[in-house]
BANU-123122 format. One record per residue (C-alpha): residue number from 0; residue in three letters; x, y, z. Coordinates in steps of 0.5 Angstrom, whole numbers. Layout:
<atom><pos>NUM</pos><code>ALA</code><c1>X</c1><c2>Y</c2><c3>Z</c3></atom>
...
***
This chain:
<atom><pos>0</pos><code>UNK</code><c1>-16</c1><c2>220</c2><c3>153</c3></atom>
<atom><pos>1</pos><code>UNK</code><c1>-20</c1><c2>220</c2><c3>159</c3></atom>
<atom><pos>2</pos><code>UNK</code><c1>-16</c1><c2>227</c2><c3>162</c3></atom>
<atom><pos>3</pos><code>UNK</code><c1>-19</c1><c2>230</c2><c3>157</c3></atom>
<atom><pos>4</pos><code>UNK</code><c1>-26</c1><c2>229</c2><c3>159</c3></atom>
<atom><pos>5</pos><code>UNK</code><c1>-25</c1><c2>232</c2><c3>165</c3></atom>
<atom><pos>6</pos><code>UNK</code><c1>-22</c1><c2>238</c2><c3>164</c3></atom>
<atom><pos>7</pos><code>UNK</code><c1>-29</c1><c2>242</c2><c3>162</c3></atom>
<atom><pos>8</pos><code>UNK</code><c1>-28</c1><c2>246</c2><c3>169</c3></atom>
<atom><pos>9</pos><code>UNK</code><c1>-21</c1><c2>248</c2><c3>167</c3></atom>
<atom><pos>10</pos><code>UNK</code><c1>-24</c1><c2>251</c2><c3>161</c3></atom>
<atom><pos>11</pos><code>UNK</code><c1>-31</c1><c2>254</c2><c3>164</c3></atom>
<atom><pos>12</pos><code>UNK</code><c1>-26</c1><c2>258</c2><c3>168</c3></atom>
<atom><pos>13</pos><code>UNK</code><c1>-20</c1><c2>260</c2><c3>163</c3></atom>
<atom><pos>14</pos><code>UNK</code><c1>-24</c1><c2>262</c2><c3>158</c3></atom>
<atom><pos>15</pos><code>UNK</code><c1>-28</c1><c2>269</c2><c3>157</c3></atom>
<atom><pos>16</pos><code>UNK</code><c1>-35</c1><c2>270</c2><c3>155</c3></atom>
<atom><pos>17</pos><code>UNK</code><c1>-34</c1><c2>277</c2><c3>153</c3></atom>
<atom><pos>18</pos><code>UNK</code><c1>-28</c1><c2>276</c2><c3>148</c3></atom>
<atom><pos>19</pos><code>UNK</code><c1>-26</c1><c2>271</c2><c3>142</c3></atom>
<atom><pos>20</pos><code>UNK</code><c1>-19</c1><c2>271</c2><c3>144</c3></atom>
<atom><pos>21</pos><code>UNK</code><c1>-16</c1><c2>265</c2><c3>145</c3></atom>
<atom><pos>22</pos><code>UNK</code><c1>-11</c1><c2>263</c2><c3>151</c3></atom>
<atom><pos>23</pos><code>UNK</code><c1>-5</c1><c2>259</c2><c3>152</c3></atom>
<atom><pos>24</pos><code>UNK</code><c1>-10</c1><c2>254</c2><c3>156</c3></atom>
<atom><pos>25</pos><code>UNK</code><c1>-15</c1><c2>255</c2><c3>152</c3></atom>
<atom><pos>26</pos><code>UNK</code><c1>-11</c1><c2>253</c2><c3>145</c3></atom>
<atom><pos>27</pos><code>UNK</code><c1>-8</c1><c2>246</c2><c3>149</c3></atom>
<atom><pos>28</pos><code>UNK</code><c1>-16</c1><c2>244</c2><c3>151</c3></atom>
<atom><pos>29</pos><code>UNK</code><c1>-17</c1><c2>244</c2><c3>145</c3></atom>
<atom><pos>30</pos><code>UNK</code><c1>-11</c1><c2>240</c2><c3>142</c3></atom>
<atom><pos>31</pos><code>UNK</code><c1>-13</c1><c2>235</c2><c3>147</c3></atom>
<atom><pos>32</pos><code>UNK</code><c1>-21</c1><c2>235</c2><c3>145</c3></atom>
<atom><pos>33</pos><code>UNK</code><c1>-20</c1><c2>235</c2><c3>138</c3></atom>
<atom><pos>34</pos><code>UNK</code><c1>-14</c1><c2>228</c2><c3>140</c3></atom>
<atom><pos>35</pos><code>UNK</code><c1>-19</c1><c2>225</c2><c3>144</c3></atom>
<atom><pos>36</pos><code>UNK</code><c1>-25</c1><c2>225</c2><c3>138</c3></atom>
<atom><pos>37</pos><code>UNK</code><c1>-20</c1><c2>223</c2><c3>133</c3></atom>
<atom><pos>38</pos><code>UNK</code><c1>-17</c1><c2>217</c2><c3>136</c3></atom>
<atom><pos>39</pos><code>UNK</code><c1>-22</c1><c2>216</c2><c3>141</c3></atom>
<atom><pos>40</pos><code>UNK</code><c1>-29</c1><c2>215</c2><c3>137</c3></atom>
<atom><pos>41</pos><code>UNK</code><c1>-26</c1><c2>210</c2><c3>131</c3></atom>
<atom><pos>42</pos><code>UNK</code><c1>-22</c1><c2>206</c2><c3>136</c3></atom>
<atom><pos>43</pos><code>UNK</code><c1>-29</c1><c2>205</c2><c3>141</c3></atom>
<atom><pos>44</pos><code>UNK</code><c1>-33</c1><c2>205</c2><c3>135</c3></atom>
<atom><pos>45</pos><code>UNK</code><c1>-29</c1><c2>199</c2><c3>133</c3></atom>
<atom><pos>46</pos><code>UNK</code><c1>-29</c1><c2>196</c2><c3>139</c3></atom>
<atom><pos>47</pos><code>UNK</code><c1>-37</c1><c2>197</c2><c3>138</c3></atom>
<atom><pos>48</pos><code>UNK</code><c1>-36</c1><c2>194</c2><c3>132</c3></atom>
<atom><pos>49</pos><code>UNK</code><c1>-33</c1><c2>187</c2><c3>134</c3></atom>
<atom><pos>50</pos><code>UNK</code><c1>-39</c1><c2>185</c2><c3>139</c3></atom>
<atom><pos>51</pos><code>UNK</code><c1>-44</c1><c2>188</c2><c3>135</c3></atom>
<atom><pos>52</pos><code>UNK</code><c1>-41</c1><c2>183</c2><c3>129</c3></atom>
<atom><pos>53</pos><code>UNK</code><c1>-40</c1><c2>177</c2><c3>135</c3></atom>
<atom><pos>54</pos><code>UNK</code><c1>-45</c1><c2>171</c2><c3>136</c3></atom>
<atom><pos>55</pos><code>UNK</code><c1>-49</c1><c2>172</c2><c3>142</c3></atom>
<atom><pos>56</pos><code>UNK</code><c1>-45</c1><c2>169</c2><c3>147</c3></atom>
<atom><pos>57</pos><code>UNK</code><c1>-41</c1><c2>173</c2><c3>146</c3></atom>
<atom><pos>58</pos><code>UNK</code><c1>-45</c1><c2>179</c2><c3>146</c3></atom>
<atom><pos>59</pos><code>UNK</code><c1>-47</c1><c2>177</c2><c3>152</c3></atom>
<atom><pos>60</pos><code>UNK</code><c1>-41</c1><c2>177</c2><c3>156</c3></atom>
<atom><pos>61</pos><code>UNK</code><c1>-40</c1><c2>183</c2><c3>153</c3></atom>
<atom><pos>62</pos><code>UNK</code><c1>-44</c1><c2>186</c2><c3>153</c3></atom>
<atom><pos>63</pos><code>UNK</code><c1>-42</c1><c2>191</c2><c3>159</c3></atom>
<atom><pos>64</pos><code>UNK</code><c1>-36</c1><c2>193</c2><c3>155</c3></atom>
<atom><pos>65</pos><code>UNK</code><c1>-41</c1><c2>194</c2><c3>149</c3></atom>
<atom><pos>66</pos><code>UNK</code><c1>-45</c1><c2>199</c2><c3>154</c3></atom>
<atom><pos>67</pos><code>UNK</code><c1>-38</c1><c2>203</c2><c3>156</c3></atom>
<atom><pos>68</pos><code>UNK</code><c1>-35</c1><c2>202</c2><c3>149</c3></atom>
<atom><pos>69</pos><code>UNK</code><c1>-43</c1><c2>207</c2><c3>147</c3></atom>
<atom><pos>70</pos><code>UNK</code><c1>-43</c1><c2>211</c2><c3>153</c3></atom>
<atom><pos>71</pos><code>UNK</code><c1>-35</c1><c2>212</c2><c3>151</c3></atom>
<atom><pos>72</pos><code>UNK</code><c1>-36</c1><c2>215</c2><c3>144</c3></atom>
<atom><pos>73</pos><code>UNK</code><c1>-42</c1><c2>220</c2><c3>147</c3></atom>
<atom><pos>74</pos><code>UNK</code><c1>-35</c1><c2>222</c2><c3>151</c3></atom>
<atom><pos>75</pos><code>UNK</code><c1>-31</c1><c2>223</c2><c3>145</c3></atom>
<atom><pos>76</pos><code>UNK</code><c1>-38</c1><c2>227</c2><c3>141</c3></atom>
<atom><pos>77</pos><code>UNK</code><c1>-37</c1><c2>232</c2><c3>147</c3></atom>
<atom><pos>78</pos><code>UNK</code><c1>-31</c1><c2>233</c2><c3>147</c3></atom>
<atom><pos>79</pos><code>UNK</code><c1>-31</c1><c2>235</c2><c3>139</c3></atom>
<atom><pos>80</pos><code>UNK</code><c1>-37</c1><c2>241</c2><c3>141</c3></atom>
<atom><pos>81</pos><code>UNK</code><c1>-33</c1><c2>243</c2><c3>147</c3></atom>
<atom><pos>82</pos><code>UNK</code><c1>-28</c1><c2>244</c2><c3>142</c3></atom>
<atom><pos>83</pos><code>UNK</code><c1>-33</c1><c2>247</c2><c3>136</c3></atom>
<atom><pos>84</pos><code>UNK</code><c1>-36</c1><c2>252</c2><c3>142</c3></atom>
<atom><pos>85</pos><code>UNK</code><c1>-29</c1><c2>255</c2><c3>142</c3></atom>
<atom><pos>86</pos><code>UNK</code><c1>-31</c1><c2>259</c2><c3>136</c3></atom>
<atom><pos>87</pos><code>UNK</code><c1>-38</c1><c2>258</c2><c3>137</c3></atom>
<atom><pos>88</pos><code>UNK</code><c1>-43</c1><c2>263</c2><c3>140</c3></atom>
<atom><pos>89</pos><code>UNK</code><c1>-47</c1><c2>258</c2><c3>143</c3></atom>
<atom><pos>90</pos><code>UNK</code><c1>-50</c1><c2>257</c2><c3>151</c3></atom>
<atom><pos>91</pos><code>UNK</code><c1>-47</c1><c2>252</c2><c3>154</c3></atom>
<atom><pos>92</pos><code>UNK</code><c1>-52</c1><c2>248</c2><c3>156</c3></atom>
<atom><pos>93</pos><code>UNK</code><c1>-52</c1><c2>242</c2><c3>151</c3></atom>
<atom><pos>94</pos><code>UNK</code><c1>-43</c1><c2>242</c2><c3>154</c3></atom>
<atom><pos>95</pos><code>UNK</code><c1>-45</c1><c2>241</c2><c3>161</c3></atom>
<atom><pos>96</pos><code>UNK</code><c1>-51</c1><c2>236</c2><c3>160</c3></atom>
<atom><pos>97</pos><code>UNK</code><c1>-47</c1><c2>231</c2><c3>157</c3></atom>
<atom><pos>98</pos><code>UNK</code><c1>-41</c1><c2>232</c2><c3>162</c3></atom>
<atom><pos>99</pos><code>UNK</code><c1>-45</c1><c2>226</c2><c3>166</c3></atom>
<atom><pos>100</pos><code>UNK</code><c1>-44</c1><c2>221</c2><c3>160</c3></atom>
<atom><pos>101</pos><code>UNK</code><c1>-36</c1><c2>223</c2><c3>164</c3></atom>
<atom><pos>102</pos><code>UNK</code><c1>-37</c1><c2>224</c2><c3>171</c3></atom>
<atom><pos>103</pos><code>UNK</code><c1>-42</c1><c2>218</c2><c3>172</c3></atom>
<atom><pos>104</pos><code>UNK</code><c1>-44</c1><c2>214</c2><c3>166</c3></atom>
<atom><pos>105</pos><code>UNK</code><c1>-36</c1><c2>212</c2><c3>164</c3></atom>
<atom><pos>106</pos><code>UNK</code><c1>-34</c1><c2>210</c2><c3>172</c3></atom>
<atom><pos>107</pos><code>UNK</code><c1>-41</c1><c2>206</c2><c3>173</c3></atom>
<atom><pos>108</pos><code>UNK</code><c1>-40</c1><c2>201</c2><c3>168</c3></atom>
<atom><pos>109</pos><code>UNK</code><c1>-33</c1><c2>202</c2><c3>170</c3></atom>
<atom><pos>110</pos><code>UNK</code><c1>-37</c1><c2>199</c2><c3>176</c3></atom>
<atom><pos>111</pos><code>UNK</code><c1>-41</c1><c2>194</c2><c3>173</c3></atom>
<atom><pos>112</pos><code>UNK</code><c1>-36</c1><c2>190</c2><c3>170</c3></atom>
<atom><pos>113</pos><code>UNK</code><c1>-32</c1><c2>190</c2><c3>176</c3></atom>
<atom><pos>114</pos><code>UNK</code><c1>-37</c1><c2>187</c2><c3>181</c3></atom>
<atom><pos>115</pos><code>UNK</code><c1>-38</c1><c2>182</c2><c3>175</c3></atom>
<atom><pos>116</pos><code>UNK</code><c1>-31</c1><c2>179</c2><c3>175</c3></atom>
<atom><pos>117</pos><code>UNK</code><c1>-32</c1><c2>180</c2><c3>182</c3></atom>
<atom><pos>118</pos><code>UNK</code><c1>-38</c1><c2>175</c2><c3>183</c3></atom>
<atom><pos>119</pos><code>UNK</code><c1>-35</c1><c2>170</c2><c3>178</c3></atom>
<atom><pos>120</pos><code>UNK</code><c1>-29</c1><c2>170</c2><c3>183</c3></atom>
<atom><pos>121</pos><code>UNK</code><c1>-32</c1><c2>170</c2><c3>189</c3></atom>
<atom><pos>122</pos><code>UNK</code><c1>-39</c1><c2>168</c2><c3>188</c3></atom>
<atom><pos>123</pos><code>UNK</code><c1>-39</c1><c2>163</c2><c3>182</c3></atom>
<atom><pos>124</pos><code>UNK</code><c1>-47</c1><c2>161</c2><c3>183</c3></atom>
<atom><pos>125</pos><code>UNK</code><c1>-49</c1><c2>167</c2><c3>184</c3></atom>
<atom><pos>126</pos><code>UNK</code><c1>-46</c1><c2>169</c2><c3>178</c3></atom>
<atom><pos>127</pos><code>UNK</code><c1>-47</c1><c2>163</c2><c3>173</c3></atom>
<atom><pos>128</pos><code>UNK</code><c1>-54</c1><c2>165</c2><c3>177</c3></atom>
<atom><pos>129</pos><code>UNK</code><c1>-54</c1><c2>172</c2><c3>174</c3></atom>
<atom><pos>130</pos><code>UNK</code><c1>-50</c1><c2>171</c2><c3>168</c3></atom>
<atom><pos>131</pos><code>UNK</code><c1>-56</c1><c2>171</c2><c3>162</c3></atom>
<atom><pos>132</pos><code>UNK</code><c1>-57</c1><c2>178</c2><c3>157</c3></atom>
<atom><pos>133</pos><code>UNK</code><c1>-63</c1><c2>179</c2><c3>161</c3></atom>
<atom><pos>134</pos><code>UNK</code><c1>-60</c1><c2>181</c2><c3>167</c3></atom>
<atom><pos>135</pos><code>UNK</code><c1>-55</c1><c2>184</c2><c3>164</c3></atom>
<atom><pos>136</pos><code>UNK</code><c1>-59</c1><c2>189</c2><c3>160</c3></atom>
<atom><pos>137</pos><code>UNK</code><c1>-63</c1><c2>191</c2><c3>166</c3></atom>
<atom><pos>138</pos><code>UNK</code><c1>-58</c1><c2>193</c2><c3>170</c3></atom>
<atom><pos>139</pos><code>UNK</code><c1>-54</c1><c2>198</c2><c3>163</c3></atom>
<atom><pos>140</pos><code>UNK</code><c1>-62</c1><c2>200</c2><c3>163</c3></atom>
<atom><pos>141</pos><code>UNK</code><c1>-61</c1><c2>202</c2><c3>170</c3></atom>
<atom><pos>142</pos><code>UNK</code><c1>-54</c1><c2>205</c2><c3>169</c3></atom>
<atom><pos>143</pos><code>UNK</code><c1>-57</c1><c2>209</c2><c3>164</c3></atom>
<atom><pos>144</pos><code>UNK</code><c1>-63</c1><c2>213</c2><c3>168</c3></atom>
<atom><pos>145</pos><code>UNK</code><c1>-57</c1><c2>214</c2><c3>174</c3></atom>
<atom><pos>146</pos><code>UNK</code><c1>-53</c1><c2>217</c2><c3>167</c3></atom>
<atom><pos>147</pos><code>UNK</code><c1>-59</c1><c2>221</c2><c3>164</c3></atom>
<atom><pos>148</pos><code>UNK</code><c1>-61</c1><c2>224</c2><c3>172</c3></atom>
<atom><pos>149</pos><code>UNK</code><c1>-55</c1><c2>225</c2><c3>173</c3></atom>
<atom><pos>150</pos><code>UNK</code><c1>-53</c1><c2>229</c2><c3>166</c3></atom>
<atom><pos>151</pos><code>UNK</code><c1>-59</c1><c2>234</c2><c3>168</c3></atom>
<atom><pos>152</pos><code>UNK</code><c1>-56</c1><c2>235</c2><c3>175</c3></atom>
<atom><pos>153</pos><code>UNK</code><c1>-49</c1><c2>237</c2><c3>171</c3></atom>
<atom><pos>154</pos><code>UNK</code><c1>-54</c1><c2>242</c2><c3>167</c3></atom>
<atom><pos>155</pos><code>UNK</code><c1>-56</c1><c2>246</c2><c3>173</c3></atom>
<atom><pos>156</pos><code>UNK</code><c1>-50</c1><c2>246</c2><c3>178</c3></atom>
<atom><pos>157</pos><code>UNK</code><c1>-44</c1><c2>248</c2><c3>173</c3></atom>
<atom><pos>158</pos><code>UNK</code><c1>-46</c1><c2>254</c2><c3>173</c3></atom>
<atom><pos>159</pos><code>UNK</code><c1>-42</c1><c2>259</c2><c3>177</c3></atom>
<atom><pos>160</pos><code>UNK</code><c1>-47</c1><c2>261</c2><c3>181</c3></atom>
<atom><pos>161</pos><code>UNK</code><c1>-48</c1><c2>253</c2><c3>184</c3></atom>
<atom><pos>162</pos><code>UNK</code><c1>-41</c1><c2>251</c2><c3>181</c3></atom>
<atom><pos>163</pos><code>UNK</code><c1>-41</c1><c2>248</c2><c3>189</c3></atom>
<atom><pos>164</pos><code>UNK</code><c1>-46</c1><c2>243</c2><c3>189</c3></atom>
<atom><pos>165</pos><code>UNK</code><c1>-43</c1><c2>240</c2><c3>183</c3></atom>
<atom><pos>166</pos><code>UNK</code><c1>-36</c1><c2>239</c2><c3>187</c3></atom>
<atom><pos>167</pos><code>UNK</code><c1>-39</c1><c2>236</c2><c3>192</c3></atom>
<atom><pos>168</pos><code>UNK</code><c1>-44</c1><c2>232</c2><c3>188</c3></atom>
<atom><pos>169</pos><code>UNK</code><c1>-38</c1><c2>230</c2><c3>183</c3></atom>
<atom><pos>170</pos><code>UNK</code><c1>-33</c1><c2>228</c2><c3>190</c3></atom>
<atom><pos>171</pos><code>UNK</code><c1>-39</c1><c2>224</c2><c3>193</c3></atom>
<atom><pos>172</pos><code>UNK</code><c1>-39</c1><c2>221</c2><c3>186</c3></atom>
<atom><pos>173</pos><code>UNK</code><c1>-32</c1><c2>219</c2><c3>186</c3></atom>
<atom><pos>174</pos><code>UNK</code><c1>-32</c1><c2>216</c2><c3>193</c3></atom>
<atom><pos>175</pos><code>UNK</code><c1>-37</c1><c2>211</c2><c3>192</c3></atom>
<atom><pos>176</pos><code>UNK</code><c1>-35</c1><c2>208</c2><c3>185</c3></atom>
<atom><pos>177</pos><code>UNK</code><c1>-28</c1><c2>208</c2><c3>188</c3></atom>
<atom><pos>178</pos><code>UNK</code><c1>-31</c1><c2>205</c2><c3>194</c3></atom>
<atom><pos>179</pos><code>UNK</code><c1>-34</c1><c2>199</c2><c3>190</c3></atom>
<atom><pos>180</pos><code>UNK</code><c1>-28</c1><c2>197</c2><c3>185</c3></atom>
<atom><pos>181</pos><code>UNK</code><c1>-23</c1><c2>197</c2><c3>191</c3></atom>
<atom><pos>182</pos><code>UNK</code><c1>-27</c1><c2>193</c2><c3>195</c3></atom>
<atom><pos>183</pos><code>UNK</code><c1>-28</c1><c2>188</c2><c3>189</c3></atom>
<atom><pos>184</pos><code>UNK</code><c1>-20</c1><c2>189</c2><c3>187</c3></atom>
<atom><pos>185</pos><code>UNK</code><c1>-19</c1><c2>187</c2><c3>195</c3></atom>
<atom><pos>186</pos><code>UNK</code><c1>-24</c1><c2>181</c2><c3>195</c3></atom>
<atom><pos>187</pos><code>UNK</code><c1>-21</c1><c2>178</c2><c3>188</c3></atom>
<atom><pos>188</pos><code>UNK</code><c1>-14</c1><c2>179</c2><c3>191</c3></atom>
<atom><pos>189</pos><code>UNK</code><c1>-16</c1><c2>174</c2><c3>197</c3></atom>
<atom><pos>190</pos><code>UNK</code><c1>-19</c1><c2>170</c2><c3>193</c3></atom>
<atom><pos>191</pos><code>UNK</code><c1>-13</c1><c2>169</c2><c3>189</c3></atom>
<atom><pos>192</pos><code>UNK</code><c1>-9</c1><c2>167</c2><c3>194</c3></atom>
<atom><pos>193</pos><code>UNK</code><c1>-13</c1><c2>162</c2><c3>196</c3></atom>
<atom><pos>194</pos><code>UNK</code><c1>-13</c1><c2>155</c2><c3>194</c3></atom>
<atom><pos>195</pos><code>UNK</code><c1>-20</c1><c2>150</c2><c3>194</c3></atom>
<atom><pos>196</pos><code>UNK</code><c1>-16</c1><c2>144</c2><c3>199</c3></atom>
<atom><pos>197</pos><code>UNK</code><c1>-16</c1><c2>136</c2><c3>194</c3></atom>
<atom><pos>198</pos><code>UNK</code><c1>-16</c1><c2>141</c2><c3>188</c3></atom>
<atom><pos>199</pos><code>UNK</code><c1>-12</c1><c2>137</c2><c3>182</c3></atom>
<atom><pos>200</pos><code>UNK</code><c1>-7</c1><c2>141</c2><c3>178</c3></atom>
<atom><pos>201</pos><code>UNK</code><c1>-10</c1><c2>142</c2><c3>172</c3></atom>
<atom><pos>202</pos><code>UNK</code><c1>-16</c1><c2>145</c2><c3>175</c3></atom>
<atom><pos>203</pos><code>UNK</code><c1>-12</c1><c2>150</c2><c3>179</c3></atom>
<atom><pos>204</pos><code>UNK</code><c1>-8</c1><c2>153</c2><c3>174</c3></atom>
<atom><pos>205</pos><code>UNK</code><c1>-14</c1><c2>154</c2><c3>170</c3></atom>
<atom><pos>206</pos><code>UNK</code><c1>-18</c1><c2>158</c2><c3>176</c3></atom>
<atom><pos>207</pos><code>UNK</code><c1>-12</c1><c2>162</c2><c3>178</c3></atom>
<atom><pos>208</pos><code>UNK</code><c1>-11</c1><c2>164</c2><c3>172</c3></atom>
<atom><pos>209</pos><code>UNK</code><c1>-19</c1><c2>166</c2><c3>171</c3></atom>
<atom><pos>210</pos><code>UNK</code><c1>-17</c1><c2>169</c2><c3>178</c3></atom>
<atom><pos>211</pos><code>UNK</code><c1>-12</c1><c2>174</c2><c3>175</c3></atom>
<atom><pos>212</pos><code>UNK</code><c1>-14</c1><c2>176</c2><c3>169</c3></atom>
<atom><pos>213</pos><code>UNK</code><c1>-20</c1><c2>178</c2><c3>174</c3></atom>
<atom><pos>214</pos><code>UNK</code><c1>-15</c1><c2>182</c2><c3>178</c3></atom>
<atom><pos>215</pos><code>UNK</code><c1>-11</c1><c2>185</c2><c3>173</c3></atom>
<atom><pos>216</pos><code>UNK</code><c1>-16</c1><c2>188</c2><c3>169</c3></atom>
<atom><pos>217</pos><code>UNK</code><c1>-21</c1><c2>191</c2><c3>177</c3></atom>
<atom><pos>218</pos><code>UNK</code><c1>-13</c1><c2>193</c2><c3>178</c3></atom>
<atom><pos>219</pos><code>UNK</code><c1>-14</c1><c2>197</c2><c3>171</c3></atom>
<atom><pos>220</pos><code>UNK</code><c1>-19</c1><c2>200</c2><c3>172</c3></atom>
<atom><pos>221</pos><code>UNK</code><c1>-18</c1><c2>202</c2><c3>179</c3></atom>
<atom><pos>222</pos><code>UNK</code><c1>-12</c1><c2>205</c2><c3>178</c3></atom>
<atom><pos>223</pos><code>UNK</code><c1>-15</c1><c2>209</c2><c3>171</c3></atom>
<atom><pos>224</pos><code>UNK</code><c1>-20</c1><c2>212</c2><c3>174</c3></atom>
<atom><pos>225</pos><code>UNK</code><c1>-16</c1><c2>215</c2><c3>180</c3></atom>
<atom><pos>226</pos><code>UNK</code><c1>-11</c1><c2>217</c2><c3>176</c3></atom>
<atom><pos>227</pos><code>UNK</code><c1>-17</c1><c2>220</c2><c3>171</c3></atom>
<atom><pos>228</pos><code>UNK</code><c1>-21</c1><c2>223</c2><c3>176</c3></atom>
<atom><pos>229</pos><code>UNK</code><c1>-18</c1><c2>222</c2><c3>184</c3></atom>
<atom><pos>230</pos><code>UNK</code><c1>-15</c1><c2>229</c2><c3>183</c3></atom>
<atom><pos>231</pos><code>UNK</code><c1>-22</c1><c2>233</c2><c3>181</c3></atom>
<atom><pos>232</pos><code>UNK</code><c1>-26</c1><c2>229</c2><c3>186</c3></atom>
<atom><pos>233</pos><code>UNK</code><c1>-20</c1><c2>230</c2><c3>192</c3></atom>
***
């Protein structure tokens, strides 16, 4: 599901303007978009569903998973208008605007979600601190400006002309939010491998415990988005 999003710049350059045939590639990127809006847009649509139907609380720890969960169904629209555009006579713009729902959107709430658990690890005053919806909503606001500024660079630099600007935008992009989730998948691992001196039993099983499931899922996503984007951006 996520490799299908990236694959626009395969298609941009297998596919031929001036004629409607249709290759190989092009067959099998189309079979992988139109897998990706069949069971990405119900299965993150139910997700969406779930939060949504919760009570506030856990709308509220949720609430960065909410987020994705939305910014993952404009992924799955796209790749369904990828697809259509193959039969469609259409100027491509609206493909390459929402390309930065991938590129940036989908990795920076990625991001979110991981210096979360990483401050409630880490820095649990900071983190009960900041843990109120307020903040959260100021920060997914933030993340969808970066998002929309970013989807207009998408609309100006996938263009064969400029197609340089967007590798190198791409990469440094890559890079950073890379950056982040391993400094926060490092920082909880030292954490759980440390253990608070006079601490009882009980309390210590229940923090180790919080402290794994924290890396366990900085460790999926780290590794998700390497595999999804490490060879685009590299």
């Amino acid at each position: 599901m996520n490799n299908s999003t990236v694959n626009f710049t395969i298609s941009e350059t297998s596919t031929n303007s001036t004629t409607q045939s249709i290759g190989i590639l092009d067959s099998l990127n189309i079979c992988v978009y139109i897998i990706t809006f069949l069971f990405g847009l119900p299965t993150h649509s139910y997700v969406t569903w779930l939060i949504i139907r919760g009570t506030g609380s856990r709308v509220t720890s949720e609430f960065f998973i909410l987020n994705l969960s939305v910014c993952e169904i404009g992924i799955c629209l796209n790749s369904f208008v990828h697809a259509m555009l193959y039969w469609l006579s259409s100027h491509p713009t609206l493909k390459f605007f929402f390309v930065g729902l991938t590129i940036t959107g989908r990795p920076l709430f990625q991001c979110l979600m991981c210096v979360e658990r990483y401050l409630a690890v880490v820095h649990p005053i900071t983190f009960l601190k900041f843990k109120p919806l307020r903040y959260r909503a100021i920060c997914c606001t933030v993340v969808w400006i970066i998002c929309l500024g970013s989807c207009v660079v998408c609309t100006y630099t996938l263009g064969d002309p400029v197609k340089h600007l967007y590798a190198w935008f791409f990469t440094l992009q890559f890079l950073l939010f890379f950056s982040i989730q391993l400094f926060c998948l490092v920082a909880v691992l030292r954490a759980l491998k440390q253990s608070g001196p006079g601490e009882r039993v009980r309390e210590r099983e229940d923090e180790n415990h919080m402290k794994r499931r924290a890396f366990h899922l900085i460790l999926i996503i780290t590794v998700s988005m390497a595999i999804t984007y490490g060879p685009y951006g590299l």
